[in-house]
C-alpha positions, 0 to 999 in steps of 0.5 A: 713961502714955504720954500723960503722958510729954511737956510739954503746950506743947512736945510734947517728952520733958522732958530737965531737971526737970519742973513743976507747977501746983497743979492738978497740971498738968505743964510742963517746965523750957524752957516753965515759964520763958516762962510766968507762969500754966499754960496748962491752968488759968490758975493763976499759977506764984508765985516759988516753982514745984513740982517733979514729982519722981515724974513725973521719977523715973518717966520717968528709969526709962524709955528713949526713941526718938530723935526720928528714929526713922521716919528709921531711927534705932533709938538708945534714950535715957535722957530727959536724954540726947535732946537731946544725942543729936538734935545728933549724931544720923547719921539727923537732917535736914539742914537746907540753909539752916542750912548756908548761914547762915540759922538761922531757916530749916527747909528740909529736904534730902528724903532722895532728895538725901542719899544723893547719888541 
């Protein structure tokens, strides 16, 4: 079940609703929206796209790591909560160029210089 827990495209917990092609593949609600066809089959999605409500059921009983957990985060989530969890998250990298004002920019501050060492 592991495997089948994060979307295919973005590798991510699904926090909202989860999607489906006919040929049953999953998607989750932030890739289905830049996409017209399933990455896996090719299959178009059509104007009316089809929810995964057991696979949505399923992982809602479930709870998860925060994504920074080798960090030393031990935070257990409910999926819908991740996402909200990883903006406050105390154990998240600082990324040093966001906070001059470069929002593209991914330089993470090593941890060695966040404890001020």
């Amino acid at each position: 079940m592991e495997e089948h827990q994060n979307c295919p495209i973005c590798f991510e917990i699904p926090s909202q609703e989860i999607y489906q092609c006919v040929g049953g593949h999953t998607i989750c609600h932030n890739c289905i929206i830049t996409l017209r066809a399933c990455p896996q089959c090719r299959e178009l999605y059509g104007t009316k796209k089809i929810r995964n409500r057991v696979l949505e059921e399923i992982l809602d009983e479930k709870t998860f790591d925060c994504f920074n957990v080798e960090e030393g985060c031990k935070a257990k989530l409910k999926r819908q909560d991740i996402s909200t969890h990883v903006e406050s998250c105390p154990k998240r990298p600082i990324y040093l160029c966001k906070l001059l004002g470069y929002p593209r920019c991914n330089y993470v501050l090593e941890k060695s210089n966040r404890s001020g060492k």
